[in-house]
C-alpha positions in Angstrom: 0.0 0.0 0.0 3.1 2.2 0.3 2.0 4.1 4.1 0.2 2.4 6.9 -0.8 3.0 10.7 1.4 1.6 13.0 -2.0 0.3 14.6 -2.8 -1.6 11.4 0.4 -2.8 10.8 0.5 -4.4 14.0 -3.0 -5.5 14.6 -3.7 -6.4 10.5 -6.7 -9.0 11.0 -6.0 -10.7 13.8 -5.5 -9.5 17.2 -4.0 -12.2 18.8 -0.9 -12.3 21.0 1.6 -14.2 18.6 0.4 -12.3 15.7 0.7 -8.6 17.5 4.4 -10.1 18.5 5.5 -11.0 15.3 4.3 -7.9 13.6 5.7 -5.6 16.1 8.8 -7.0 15.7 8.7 -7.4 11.5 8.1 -3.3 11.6 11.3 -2.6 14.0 13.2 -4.6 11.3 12.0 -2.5 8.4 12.3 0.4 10.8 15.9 -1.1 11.1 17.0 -1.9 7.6 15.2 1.6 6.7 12.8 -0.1 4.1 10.0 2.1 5.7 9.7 4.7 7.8 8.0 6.1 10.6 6.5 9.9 11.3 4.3 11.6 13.8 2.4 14.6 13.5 2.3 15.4 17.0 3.0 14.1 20.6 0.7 10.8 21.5 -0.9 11.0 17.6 -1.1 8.7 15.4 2.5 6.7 14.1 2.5 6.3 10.5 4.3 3.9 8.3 5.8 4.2 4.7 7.8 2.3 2.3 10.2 4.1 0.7 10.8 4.8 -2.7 13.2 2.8 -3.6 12.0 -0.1 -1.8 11.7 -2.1 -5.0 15.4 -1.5 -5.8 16.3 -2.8 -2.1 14.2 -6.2 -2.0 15.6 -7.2 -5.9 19.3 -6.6 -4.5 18.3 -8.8 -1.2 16.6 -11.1 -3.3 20.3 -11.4 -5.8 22.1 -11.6 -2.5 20.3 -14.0 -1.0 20.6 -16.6 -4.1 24.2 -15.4 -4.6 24.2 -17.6 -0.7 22.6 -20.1 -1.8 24.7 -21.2 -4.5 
């Protein structure tokens, strides 16, 4: 979708505890390999999420790298 709530991100269609875990923890990742980002407007508002724009680029390369490993 390209920019998402950090609550739907995390909470998607299920609510459960596993589910909230693992999603909390797939958005630090992108957070951390800076395939998206994160903004808020204001103090306690709403934490969006966005791709960025050369998010494409990025997951081709990873995907060359990782069958470069494989081989």
């Amino acid at each position: 979708q390209g920019r998402v709530t950090f609550r739907q991100a995390l909470f998607g269609a299920r609510s459960d505890r596993e589910y909230v875990l693992v999603s909390f923890l797939a958005v630090l990742e992108l957070l951390r390999r800076r395939v998206a980002r994160a903004t808020q407007a204001e103090v306690f508002g709403e934490i969006e999420l966005e791709a960025r724009a050369d998010f494409k680029a990025w997951s081709t390369e990873i995907s060359e790298h990782a069958l470069d490993e494989e081989v």
